[in-house]
MOPAC internal coordinates of N, CA, C and O (Angstrom, degrees):
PM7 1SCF
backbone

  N    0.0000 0     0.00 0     0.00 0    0    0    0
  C    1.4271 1     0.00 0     0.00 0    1    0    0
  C    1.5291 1   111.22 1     0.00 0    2    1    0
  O    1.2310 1   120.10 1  -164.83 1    3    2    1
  N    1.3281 1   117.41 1    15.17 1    3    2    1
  C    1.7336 1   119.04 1   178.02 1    5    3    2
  C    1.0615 1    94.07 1    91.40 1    6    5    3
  O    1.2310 1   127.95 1    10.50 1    7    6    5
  N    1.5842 1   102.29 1  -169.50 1    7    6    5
  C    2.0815 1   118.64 1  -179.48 1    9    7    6
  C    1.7221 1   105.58 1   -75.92 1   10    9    7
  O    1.2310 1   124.19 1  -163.75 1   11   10    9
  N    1.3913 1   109.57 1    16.25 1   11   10    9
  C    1.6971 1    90.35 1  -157.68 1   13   11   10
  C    2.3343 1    85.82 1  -127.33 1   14   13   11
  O    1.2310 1   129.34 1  -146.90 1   15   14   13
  N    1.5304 1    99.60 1    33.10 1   15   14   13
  C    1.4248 1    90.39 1   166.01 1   17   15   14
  C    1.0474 1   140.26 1   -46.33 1   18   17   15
  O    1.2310 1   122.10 1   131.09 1   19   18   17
  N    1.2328 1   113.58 1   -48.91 1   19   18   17
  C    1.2391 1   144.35 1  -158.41 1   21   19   18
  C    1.9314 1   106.66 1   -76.66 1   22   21   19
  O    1.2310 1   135.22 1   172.52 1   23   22   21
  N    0.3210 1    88.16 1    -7.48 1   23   22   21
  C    2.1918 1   110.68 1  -170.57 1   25   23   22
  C    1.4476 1   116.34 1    47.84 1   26   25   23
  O    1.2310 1   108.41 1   -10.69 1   27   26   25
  N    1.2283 1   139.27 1   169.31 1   27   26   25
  C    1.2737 1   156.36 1   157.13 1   29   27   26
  C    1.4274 1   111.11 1  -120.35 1   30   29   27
  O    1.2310 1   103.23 1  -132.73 1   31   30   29
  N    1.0008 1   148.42 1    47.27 1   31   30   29
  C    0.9913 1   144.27 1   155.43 1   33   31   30
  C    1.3179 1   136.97 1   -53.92 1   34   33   31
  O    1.2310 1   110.32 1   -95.53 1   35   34   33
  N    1.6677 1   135.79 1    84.47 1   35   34   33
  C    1.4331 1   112.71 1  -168.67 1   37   35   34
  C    1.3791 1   103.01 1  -111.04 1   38   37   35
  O    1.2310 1   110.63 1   -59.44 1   39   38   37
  N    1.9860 1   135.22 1   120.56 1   39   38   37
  C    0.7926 1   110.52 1   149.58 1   41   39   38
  C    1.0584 1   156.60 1   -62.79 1   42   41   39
  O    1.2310 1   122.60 1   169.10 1   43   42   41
  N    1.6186 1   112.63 1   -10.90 1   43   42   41
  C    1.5122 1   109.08 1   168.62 1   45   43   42
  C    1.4764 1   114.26 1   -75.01 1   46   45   43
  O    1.2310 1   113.46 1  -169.72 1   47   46   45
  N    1.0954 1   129.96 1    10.28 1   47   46   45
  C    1.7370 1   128.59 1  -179.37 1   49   47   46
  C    1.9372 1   102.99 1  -144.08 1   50   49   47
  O    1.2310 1   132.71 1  -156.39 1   51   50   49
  N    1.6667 1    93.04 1    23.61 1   51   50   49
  C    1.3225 1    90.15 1  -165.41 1   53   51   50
  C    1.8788 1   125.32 1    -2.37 1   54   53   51
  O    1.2310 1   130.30 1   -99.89 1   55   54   53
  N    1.7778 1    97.74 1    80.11 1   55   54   53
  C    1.1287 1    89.11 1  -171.54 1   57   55   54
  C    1.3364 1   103.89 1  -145.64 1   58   57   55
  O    1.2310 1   107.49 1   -36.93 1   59   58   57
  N    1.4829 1   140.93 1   143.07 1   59   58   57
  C    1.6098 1   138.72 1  -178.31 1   61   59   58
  C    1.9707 1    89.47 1   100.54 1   62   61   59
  O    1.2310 1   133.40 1    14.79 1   63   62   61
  N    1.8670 1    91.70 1  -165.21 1   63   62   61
  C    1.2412 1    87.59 1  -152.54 1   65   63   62
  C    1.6308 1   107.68 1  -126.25 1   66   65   63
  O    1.2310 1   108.66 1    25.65 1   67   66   65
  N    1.0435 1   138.82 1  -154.35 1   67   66   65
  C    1.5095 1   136.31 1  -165.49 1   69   67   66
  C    1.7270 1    80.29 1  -117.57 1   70   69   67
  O    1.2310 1   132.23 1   -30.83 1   71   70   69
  N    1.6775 1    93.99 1   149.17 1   71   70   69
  C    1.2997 1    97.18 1  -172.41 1   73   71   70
  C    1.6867 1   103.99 1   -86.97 1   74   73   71
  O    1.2310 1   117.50 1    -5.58 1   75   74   73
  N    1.6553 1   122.36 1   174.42 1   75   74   73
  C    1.7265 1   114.57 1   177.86 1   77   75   74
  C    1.6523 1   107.26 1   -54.32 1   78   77   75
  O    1.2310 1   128.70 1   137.15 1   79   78   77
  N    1.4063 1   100.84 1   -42.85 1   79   78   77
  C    1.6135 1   107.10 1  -152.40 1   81   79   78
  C    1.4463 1    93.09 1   -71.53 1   82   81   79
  O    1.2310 1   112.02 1   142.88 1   83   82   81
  N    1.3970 1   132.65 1   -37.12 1   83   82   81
  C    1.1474 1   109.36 1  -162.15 1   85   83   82
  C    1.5391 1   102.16 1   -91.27 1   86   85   83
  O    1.2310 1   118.85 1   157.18 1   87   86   85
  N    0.8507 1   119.80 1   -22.82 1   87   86   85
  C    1.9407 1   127.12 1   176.97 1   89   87   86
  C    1.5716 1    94.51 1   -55.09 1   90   89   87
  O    1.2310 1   118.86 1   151.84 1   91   90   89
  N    1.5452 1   119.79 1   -28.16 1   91   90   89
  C    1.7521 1   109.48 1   179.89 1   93   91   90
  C    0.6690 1   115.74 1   -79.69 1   94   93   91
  O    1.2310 1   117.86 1   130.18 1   95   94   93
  N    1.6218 1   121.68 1   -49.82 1   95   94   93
  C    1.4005 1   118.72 1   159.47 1   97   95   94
  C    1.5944 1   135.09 1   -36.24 1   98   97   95
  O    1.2310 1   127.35 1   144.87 1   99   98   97
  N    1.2966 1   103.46 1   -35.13 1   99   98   97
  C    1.8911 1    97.28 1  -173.74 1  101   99   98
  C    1.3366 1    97.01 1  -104.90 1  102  101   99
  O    1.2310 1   113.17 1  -178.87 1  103  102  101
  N    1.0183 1   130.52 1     1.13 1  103  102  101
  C    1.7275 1   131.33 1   149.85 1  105  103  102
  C    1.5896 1   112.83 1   -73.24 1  106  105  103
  O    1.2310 1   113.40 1   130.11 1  107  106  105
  N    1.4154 1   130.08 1   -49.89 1  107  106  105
  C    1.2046 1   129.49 1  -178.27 1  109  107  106
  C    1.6213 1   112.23 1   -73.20 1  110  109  107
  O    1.2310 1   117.77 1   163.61 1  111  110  109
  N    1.6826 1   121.85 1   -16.39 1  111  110  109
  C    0.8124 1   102.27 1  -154.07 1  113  111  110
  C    2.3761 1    91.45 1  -111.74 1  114  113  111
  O    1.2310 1   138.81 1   174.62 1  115  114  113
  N    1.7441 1    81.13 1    -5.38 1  115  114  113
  C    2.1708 1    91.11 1   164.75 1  117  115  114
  C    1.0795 1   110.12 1   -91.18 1  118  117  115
  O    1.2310 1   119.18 1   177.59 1  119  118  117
  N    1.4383 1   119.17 1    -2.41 1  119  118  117
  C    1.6301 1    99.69 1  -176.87 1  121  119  118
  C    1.5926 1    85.43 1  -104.91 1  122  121  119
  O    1.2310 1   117.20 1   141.09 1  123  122  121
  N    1.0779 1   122.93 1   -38.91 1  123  122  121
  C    1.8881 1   117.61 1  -146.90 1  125  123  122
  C    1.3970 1   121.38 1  -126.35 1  126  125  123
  O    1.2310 1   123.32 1   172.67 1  127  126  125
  N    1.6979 1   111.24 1    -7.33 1  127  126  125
  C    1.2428 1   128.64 1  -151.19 1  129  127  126
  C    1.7709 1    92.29 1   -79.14 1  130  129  127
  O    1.2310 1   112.17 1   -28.26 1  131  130  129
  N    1.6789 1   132.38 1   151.74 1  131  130  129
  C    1.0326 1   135.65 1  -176.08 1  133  131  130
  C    1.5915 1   110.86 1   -86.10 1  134  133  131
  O    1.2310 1   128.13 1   160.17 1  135  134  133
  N    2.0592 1   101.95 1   -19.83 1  135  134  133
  C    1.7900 1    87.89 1   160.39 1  137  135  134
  C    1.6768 1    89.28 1  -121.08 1  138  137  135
  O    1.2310 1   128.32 1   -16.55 1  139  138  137
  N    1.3350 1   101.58 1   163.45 1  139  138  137
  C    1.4931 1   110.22 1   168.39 1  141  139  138
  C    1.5480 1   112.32 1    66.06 1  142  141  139
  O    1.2310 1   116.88 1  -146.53 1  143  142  141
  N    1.2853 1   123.54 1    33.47 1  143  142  141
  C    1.2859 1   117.71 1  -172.80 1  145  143  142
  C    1.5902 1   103.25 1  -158.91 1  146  145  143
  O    1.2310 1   122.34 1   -44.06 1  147  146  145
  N    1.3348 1   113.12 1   135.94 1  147  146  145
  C    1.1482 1   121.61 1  -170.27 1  149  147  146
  C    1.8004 1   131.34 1   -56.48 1  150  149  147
  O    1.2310 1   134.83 1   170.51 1  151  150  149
  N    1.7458 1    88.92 1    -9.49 1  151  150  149
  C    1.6124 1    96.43 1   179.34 1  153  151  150
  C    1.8534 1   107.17 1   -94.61 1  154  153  151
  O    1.2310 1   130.26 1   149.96 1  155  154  153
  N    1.7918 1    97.81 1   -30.04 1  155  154  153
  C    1.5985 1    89.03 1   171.31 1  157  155  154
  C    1.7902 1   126.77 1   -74.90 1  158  157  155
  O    1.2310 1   124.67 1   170.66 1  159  158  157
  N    1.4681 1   108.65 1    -9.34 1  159  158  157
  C    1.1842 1   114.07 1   145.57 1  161  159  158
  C    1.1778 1   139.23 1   -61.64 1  162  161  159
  O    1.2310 1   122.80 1   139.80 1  163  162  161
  N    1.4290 1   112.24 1   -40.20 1  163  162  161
  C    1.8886 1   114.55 1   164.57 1  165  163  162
  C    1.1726 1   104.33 1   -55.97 1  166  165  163
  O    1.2310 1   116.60 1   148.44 1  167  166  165
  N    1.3043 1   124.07 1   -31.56 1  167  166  165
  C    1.7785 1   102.75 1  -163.10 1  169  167  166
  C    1.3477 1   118.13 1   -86.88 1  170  169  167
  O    1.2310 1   126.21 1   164.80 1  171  170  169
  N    1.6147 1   105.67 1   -15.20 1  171  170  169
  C    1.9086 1   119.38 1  -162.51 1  173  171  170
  C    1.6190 1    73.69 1   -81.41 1  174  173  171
  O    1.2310 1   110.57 1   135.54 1  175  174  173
  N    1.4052 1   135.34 1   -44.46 1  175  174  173
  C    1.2003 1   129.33 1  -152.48 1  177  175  174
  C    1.9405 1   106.21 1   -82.78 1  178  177  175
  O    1.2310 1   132.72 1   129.33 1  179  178  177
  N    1.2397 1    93.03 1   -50.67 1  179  178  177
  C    1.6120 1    92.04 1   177.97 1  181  179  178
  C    1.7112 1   119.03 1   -68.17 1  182  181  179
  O    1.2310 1   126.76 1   172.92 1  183  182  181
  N    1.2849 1   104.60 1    -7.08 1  183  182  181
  C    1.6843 1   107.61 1   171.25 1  185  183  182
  C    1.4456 1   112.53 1   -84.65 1  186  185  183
  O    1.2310 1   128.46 1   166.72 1  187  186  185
  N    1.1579 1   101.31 1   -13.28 1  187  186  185
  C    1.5801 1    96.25 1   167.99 1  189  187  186
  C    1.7229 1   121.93 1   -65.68 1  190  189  187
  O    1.2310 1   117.94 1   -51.34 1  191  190  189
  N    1.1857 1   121.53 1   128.66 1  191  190  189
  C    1.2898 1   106.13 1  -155.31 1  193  191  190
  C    2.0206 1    90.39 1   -80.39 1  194  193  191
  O    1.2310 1   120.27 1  -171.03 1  195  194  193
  N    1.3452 1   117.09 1     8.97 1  195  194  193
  C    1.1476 1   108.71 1  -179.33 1  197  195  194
  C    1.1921 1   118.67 1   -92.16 1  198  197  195
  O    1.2310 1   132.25 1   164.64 1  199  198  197
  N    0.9079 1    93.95 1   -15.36 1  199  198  197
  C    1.7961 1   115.66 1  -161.48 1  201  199  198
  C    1.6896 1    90.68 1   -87.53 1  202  201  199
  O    1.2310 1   117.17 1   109.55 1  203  202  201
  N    1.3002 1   122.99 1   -70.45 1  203  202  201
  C    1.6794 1   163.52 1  -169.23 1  205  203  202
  C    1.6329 1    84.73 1   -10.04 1  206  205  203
  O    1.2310 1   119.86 1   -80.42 1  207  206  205
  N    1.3437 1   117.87 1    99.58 1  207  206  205
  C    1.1216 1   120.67 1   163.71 1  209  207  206
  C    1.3654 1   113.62 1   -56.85 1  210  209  207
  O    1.2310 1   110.01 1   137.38 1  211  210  209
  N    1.0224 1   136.35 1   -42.62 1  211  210  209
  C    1.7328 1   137.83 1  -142.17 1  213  211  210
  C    1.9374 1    91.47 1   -99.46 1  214  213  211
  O    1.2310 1   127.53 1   152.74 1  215  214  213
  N    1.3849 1   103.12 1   -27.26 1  215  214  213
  C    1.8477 1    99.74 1   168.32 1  217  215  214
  C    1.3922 1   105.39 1   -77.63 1  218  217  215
  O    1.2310 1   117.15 1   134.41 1  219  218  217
  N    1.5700 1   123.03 1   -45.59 1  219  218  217
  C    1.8182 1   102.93 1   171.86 1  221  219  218
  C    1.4901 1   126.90 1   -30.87 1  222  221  219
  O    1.2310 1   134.74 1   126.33 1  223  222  221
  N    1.7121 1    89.10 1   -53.67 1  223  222  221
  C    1.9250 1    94.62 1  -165.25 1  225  223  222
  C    1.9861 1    87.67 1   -87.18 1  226  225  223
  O    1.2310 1    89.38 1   177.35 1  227  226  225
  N    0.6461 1   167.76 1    -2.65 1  227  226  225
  C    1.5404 1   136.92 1   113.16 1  229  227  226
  C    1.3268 1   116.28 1    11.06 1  230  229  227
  O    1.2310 1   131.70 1   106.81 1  231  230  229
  N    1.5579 1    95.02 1   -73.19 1  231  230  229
  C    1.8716 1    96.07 1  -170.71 1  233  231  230
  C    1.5317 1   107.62 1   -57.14 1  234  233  231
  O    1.2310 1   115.89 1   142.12 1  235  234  233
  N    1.2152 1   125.41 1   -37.88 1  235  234  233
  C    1.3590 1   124.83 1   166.78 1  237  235  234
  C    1.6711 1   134.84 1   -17.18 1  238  237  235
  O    1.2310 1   124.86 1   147.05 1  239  238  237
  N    1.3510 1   108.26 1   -32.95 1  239  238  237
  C    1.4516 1   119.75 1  -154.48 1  241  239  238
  C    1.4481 1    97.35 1   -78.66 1  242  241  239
  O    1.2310 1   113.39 1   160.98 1  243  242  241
  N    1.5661 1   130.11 1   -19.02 1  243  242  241
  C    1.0532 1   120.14 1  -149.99 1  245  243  242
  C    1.6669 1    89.29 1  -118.64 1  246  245  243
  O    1.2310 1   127.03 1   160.36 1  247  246  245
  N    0.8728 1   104.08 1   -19.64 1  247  246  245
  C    1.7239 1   110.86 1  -170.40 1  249  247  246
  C    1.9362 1   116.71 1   -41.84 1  250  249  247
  O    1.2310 1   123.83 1  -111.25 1  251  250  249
  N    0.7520 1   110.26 1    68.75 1  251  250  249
  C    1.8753 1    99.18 1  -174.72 1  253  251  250
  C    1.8795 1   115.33 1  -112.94 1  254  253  251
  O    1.2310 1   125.44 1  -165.99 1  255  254  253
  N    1.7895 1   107.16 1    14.01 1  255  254  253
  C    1.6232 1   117.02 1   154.38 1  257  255  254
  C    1.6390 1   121.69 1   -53.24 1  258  257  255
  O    1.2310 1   130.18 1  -165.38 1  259  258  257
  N    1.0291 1    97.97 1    14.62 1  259  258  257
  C    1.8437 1    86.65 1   159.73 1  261  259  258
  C    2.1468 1   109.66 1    90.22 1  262  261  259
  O    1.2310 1   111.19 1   -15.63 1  263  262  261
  N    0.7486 1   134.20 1   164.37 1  263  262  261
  C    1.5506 1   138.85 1  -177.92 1  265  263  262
  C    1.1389 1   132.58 1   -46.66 1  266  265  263
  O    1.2310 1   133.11 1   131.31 1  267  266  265
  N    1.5336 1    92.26 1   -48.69 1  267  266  265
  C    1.8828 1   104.45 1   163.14 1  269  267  266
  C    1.5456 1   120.51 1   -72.41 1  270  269  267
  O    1.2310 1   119.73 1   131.31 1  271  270  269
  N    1.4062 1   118.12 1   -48.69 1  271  270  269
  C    1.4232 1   117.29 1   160.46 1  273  271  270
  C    1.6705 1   116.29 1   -25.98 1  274  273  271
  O    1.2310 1   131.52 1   119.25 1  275  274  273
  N    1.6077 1    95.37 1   -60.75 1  275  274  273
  C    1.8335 1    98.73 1  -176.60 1  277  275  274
  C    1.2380 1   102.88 1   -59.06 1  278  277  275
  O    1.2310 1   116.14 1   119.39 1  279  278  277
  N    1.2549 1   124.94 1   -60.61 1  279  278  277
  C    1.5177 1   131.48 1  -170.17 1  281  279  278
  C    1.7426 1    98.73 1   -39.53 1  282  281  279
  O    1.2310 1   119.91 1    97.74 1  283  282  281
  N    1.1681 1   117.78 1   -82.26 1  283  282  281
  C    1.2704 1   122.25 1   175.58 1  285  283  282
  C    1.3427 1   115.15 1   -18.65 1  286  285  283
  O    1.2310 1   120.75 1   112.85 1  287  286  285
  N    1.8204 1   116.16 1   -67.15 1  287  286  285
  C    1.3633 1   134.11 1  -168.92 1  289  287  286
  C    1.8008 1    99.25 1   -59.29 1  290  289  287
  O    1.2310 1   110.92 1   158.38 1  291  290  289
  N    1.2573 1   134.69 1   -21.62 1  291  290  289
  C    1.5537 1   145.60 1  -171.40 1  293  291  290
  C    1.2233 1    88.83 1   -72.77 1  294  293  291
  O    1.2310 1   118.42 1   112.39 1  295  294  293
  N    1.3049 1   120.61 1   -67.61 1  295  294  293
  C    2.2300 1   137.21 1  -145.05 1  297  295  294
  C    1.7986 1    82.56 1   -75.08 1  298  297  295
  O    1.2310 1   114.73 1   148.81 1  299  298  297
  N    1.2966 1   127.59 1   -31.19 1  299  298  297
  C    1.6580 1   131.94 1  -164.04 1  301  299  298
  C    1.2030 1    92.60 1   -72.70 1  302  301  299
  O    1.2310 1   116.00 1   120.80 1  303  302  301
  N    1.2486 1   125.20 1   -59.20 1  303  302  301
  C    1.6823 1   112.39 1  -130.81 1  305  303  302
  C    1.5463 1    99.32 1  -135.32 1  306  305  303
  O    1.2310 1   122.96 1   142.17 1  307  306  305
  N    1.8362 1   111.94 1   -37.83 1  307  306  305
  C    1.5290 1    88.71 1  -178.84 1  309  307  306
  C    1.4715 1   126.53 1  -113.14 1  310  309  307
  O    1.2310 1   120.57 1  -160.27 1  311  310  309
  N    1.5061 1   116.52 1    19.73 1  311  310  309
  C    1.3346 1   132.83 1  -176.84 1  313  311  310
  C    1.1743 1    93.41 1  -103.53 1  314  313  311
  O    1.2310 1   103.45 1   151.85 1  315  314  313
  N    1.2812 1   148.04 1   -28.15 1  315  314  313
  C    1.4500 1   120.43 1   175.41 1  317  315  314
  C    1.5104 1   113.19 1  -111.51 1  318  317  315
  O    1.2310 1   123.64 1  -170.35 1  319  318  317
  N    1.1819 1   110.63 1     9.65 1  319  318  317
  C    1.5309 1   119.42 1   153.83 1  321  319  318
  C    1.5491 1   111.54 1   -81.36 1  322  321  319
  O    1.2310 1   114.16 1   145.94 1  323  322  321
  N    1.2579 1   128.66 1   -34.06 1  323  322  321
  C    1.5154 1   121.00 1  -178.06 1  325  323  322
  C    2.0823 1    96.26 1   -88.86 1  326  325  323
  O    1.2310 1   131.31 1   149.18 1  327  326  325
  N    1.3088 1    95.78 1   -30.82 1  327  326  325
  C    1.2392 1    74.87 1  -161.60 1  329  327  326
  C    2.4142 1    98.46 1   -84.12 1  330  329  327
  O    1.2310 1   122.25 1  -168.17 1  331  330  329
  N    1.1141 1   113.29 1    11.83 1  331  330  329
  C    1.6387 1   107.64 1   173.16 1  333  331  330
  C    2.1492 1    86.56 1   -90.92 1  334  333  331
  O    1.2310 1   129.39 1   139.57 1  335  334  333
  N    1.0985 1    99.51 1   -40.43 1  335  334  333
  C    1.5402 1    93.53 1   169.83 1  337  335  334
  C    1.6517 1   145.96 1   -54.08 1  338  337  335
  O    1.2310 1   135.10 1   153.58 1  339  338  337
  N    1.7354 1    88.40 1   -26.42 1  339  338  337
  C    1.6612 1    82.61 1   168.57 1  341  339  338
  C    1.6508 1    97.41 1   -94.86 1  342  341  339
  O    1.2310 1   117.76 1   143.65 1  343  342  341
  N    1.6201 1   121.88 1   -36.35 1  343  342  341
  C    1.7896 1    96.64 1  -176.75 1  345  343  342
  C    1.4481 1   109.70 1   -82.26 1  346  345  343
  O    1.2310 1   120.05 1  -159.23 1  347  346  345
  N    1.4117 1   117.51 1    20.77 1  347  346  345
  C    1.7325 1   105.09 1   174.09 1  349  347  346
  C    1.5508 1    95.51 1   -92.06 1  350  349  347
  O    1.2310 1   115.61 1   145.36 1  351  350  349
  N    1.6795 1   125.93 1   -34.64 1  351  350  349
  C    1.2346 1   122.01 1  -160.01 1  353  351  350
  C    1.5093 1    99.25 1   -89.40 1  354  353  351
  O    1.2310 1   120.37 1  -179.50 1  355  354  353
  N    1.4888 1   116.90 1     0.50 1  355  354  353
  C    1.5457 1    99.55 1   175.01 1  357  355  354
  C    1.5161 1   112.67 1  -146.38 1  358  357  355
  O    1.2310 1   129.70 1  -140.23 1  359  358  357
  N    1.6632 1    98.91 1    39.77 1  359  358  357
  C    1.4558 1   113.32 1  -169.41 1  361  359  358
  C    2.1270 1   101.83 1  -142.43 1  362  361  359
  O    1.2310 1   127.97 1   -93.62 1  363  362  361
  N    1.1858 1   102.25 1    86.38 1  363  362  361
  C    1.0290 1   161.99 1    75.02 1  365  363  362
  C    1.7988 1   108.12 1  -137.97 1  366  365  363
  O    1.2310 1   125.86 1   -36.96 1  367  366  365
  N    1.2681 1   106.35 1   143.04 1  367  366  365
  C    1.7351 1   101.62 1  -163.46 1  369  367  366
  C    1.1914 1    95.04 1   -80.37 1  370  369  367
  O    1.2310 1   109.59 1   -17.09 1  371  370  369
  N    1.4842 1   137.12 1   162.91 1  371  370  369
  C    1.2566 1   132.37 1   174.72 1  373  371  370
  C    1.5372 1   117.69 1   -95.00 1  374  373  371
  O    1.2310 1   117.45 1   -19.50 1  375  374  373
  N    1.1387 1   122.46 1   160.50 1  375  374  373
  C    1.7455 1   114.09 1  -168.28 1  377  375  374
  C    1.5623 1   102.24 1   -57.30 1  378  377  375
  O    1.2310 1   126.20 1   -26.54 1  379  378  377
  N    1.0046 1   105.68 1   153.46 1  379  378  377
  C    1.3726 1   127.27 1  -174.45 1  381  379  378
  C    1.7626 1   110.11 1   -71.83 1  382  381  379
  O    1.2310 1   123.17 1   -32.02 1  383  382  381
  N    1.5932 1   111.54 1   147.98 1  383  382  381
  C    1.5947 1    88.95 1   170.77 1  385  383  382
  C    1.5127 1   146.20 1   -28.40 1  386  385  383
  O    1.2310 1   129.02 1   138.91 1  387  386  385
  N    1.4161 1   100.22 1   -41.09 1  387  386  385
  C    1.3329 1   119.08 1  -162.95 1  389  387  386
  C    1.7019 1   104.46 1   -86.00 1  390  389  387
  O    1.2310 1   121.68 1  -154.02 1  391  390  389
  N    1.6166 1   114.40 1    25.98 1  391  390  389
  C    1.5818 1   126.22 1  -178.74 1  393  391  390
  C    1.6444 1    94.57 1  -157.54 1  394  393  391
  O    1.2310 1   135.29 1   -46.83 1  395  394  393
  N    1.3695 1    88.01 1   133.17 1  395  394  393
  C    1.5197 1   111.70 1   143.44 1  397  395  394
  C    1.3143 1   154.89 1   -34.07 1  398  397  395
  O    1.2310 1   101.08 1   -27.42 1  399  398  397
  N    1.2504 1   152.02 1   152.58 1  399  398  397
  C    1.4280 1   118.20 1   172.69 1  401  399  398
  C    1.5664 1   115.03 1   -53.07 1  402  401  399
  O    1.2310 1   130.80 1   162.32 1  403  402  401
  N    0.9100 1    96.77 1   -17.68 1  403  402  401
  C    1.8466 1   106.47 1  -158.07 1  405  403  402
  C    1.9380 1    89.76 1   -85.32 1  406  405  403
  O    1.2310 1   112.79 1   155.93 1  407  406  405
  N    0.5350 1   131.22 1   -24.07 1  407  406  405
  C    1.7707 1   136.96 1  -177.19 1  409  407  406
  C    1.4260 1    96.56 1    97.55 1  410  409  407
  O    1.2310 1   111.31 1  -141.69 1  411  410  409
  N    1.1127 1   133.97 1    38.31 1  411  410  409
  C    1.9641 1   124.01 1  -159.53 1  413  411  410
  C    1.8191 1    74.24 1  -123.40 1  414  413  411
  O    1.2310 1   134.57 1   -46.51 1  415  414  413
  N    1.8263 1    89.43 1   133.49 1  415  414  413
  C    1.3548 1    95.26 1  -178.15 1  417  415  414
  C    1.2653 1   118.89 1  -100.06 1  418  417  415
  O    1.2310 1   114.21 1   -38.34 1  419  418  417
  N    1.3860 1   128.57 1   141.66 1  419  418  417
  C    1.6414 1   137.43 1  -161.66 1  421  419  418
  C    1.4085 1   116.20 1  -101.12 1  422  421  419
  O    1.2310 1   119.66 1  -177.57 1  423  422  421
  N    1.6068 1   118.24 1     2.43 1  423  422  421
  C    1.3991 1   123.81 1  -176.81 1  425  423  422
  C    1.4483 1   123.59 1   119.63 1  426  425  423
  O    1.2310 1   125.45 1   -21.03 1  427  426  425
  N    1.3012 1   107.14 1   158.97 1  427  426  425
  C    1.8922 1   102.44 1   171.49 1  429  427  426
  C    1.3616 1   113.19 1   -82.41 1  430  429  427
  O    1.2310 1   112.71 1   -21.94 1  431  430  429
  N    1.1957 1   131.37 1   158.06 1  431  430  429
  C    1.7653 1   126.32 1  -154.38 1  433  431  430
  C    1.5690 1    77.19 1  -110.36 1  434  433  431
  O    1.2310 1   122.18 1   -24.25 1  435  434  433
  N    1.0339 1   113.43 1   155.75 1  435  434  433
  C    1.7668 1   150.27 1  -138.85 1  437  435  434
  C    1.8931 1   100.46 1  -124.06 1  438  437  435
  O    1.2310 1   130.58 1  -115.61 1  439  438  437
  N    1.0380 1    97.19 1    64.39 1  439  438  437
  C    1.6615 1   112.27 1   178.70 1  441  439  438
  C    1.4497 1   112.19 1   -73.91 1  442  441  439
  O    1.2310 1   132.65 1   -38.98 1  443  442  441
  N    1.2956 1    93.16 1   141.02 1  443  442  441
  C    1.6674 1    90.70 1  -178.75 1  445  443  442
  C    1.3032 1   100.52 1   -77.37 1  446  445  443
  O    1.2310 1   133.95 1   -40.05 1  447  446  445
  N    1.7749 1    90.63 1   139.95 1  447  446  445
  C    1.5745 1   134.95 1    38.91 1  449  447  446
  C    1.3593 1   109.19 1   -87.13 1  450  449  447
  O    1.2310 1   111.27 1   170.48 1  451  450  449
  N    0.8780 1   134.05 1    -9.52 1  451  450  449
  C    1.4614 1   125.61 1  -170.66 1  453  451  450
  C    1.3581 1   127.32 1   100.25 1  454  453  451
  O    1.2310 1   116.92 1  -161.02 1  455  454  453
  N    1.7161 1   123.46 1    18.98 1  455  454  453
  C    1.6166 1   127.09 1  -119.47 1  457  455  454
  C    1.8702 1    83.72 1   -94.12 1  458  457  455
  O    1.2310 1   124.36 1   -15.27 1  459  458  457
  N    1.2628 1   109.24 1   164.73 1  459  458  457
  C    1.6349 1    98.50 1   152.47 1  461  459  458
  C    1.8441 1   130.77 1   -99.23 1  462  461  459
  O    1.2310 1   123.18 1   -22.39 1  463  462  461
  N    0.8940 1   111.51 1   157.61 1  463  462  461
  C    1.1482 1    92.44 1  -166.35 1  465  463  462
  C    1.7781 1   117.97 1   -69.45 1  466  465  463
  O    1.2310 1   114.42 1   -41.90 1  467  466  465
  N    1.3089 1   128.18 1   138.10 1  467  466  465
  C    1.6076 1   152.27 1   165.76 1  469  467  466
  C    1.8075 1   111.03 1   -31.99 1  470  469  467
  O    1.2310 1   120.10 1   180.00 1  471  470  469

C-alpha cells in the first residue's frame, strides 16, 4: 500500500489516511463479506426459491414444445431470475471501502503520490 500502510487517519480532524490493513479488510469484506458485502447478498437473494436460478432450469428437463416454447420458457423463468440476482446482490450496495461494516468511515485511501494531506 506505499509508505503510508500503516494509516493516519484522524476523525476528529478528519485528516491522514485509512490504514493498508484496514482498506483490505473493507474491500474483502464488500466484495465477499456474509453482511455488507456483495456475495452475502447473492445468497439472501439466490435462496429465494424465486429467485433460485438452478430451480428455474429444473423446469427445463421436460420442455420438448419446439424453439419458441423455450424461447418464451427463457424471457418466463430465467431472465428475471438472473436478472432479481444481479440487483439483489448489489441492491442494498454495501459500504464502500473507505467504511466499515458499521458504515463508520476509516479515511480517504492515499493514492499515489502518496502526498499527505494540506
Amino acid at each position: 500500500m506505499g509508505r503510508n500502510s500503516e494509516g493516519n487517519y484522524n476523525p476528529s480532524t478528519n485528516t491522514g489516511f485509512i490504514s493498508g490493513s484496514q482498506l483490505d479488510i473493507n474491500t474483502v469484506r464488500h466484495e465477499s463479506g456474509a453482511v455488507q458485502g456483495h456475495y452475502g447478498n447473492y445468497v439472501v437473494t439466490q435462496n429465494n426459491v424465486n429467485n433460485n436460478v438452478g430451480v428455474g432450469f429444473e423446469a427445463a428437463v421436460n420442455l420438448s414444445s419446439g424453439d419458441a416454447a423455450f424461447r418464451t420458457w427463457v424471457s418466463g423463468q430465467i431472465i428475471p431470475r438472473i436478472t432479481a440476482l444481479h440487483n439483489g446482490t448489489h441492491d442494498p450496495e454495501p459500504y464502500d471501502v473507505n467504511h466499515d461494516q458499521n458504515g463508520v468511515y476509516d479515511g480517504p485511501i492515499n493514492f499515489s503520490p502518496y502526498a499527505p494531506c494540506q
